[in-house]
N, C-alpha and C positions, 0 to 999 in steps of 0.2 A: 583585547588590547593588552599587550605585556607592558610591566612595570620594571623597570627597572633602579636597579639601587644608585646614589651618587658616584660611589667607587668606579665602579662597571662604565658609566658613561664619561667619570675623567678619563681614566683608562683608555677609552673608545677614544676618544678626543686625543688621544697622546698619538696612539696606534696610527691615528689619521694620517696624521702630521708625518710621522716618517716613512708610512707605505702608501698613505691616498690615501681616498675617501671610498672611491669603490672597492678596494682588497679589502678593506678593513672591517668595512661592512659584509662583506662576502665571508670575511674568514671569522667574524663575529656572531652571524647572521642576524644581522639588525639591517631592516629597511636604507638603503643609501642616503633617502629624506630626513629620514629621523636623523640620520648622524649627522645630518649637515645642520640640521636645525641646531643640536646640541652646539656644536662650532660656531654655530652664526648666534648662540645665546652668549659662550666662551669669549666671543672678539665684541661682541656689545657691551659685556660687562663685566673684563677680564678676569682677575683672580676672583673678586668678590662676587662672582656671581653662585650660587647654590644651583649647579647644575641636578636636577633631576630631583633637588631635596623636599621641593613643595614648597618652600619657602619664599620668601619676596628676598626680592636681589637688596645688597646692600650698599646701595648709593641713596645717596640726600636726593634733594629737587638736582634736576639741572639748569643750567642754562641754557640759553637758544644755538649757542655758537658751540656749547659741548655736543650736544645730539649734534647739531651741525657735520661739528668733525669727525665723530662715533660713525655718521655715515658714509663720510668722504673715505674712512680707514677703513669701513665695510667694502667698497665699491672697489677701493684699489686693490685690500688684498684679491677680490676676487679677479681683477684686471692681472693680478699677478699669477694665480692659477692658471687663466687661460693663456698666457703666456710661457709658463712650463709647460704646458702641457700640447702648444705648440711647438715649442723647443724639442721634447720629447720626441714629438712625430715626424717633424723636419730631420732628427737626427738619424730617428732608424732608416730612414728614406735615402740618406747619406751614404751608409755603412753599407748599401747593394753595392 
């Protein structure tokens, strides 16, 4: 099982975001899974999360209606993914 340092996986998480998740993983060679895990830690627990540090995240208790929302902003950005990445495919489709 590799370890990696916190740097390395914000990084990875930066990378994401402006090539994808698959290139990023590919040109890192880190698992696709793993990087998405790291991202789906990132959007659960934004800045204040200690990605990969070992550490416990640094949020208080929540509320019911925070997790609530924590998963309604999981659900959409991922609604938004598939929708780029629709857009993506409809367009090269286009361009024949």
């Amino acid at each position: 099982m590799n370890r990696y340092d916190k740097a390395f996986k914000e990084e990875a998480v930066r990378l994401s975001d402006e090539i994808g998740s698959k290139k990023a993983a590919e040109q890192l060679g880190v698992s696709y899974y793993t990087l998405q895990e790291w991202r789906k830690r990132r959007t659960l627990h934004g800045d204040g999360a200690h990605i990969g540090s070992g550490h416990a995240y640094a949020s208080a208790d929540k509320t019911a209606r925070e997790i609530e929302l924590e998963k309604e902003i999981v659900e959409l950005r991922r609604a938004n993914e598939i929708l780029k990445d629709a857009l993506g495919f409809f367009a090269k489709d286009r361009k024949r």
